[in-house]
N, C-alpha and C positions, 0 to 999 in steps of 0.2 A: 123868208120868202124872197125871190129872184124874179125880178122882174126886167123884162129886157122886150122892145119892138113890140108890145101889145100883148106877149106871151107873160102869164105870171105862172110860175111853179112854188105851190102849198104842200108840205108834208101832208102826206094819206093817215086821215086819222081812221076811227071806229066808226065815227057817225061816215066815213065817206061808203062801208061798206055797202050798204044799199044801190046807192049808185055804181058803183062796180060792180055788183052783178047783173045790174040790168045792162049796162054795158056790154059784158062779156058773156050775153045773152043773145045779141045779134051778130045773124048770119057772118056779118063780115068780118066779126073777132072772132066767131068760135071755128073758122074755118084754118087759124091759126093759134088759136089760144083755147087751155082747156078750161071748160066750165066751167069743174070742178076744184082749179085755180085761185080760189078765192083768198085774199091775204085775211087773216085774222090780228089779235093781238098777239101772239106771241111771232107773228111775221112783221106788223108793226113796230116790234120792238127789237126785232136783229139789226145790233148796228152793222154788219155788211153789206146792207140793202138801206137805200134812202129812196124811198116811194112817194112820188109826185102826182098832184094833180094839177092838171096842165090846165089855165083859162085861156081864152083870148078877149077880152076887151070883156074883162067880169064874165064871159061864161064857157064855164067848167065843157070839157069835151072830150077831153083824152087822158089818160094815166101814161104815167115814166118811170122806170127804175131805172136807177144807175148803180153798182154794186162794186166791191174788190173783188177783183178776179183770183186774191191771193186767201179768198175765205175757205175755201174747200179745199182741202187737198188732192184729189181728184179731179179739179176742174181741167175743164180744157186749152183753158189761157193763162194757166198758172206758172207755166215759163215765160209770160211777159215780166218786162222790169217793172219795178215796186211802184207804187202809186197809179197803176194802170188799172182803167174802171172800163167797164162791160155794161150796155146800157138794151134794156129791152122800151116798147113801148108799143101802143096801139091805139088810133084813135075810138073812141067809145061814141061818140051820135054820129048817128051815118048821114044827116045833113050836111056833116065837116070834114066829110072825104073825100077825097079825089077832088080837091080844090089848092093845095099846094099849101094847109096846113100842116100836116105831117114834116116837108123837109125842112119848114120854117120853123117849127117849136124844136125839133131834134137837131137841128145847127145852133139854133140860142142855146141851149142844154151843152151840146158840145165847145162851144165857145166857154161855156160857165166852168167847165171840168178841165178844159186847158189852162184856163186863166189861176185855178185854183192848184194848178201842177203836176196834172196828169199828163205824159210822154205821148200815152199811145190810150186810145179807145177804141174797145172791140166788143161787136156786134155777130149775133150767131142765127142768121132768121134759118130757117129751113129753105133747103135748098131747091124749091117749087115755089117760093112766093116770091114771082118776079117785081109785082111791084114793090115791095120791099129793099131787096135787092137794085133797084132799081134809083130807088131814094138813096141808100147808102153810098151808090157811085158817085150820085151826083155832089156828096158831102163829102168825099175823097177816102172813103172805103175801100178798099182791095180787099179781094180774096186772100188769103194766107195757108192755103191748105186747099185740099177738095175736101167734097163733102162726106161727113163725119158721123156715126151714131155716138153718141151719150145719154148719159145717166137723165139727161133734156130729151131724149129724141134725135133727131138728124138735123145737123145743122150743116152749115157754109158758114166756117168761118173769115173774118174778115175785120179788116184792122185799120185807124184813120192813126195818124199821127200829127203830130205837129205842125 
């Protein structure tokens, strides 16, 4: 567990699944996230995804992944240099958004993933979700490309370094 600033991040077990879906059941996730998305056990169990459930001050309210970009061969960030991790997330109760959770839990997370000797982190929201994009700059996010279809959909990629 990683705990840092009021943020704590818990491994996504089996029992979190219920709450993930009701999560990824409102408007403001499924507008970016598919519903149909739902992690199981045999996604709980891929070591190249470490799936987070984000608290603040004891309550649960968003999901994180952070993954190797070097797990697929196909991936889109897989010419980054080695130890380079790719991080999705989305807040899940729509009481804790748009209140400046999001760049706070995803800078502690980021902070966590430098300190542990990641170079470079890279983020691939679609390239219509300004607020997202928006959060990214302000954590020192660049674009690295225009925008992309993949084997994910259409992205904007984009990349924080050190």
């Amino acid at each position: 567990m990683i705990a840092t600033n009021h943020y704590k991040f818990r491994r996504a077990t089996l029992e979190d699944l219920p709450v993930l879906k009701a999560w990824r059941s409102n408007p403001h996730v499924l507008e970016w996230w598919d519903s149909d998305d739902l992690d199981d056990e045999k996604d709980l169990a891929d070591p190249r995804v470490a799936r987070w459930i984000v608290s603040f001050i004891e309550r649960p309210f968003a999901f994180m992944q952070d993954y190797t970009v070097h797990g697929w061969k196909s991936h889109h960030f897989a010419s980054l240099p080695k130890g380079s991790r790719g991080i999705d997330q989305y807040i899940g109760d729509p009481e804790m958004v748009g209140i400046g959770h999001g760049s706070a839990f995803i800078e502690t997370r980021m902070q966590a993933l430098f300190d542990e000797g990641a170079h470079v982190i890279a983020t691939d929201p679609h390239p219509d979700n300004e607020r997202a994009i928006a959060v990214y700059k302000k954590l020192g996010f660049k674009p690295s490309g225009p925008p992309q279809e993949t084997e994910w959909g259409l992205i904007l990629p984009m990349l924080a370094r050190r």
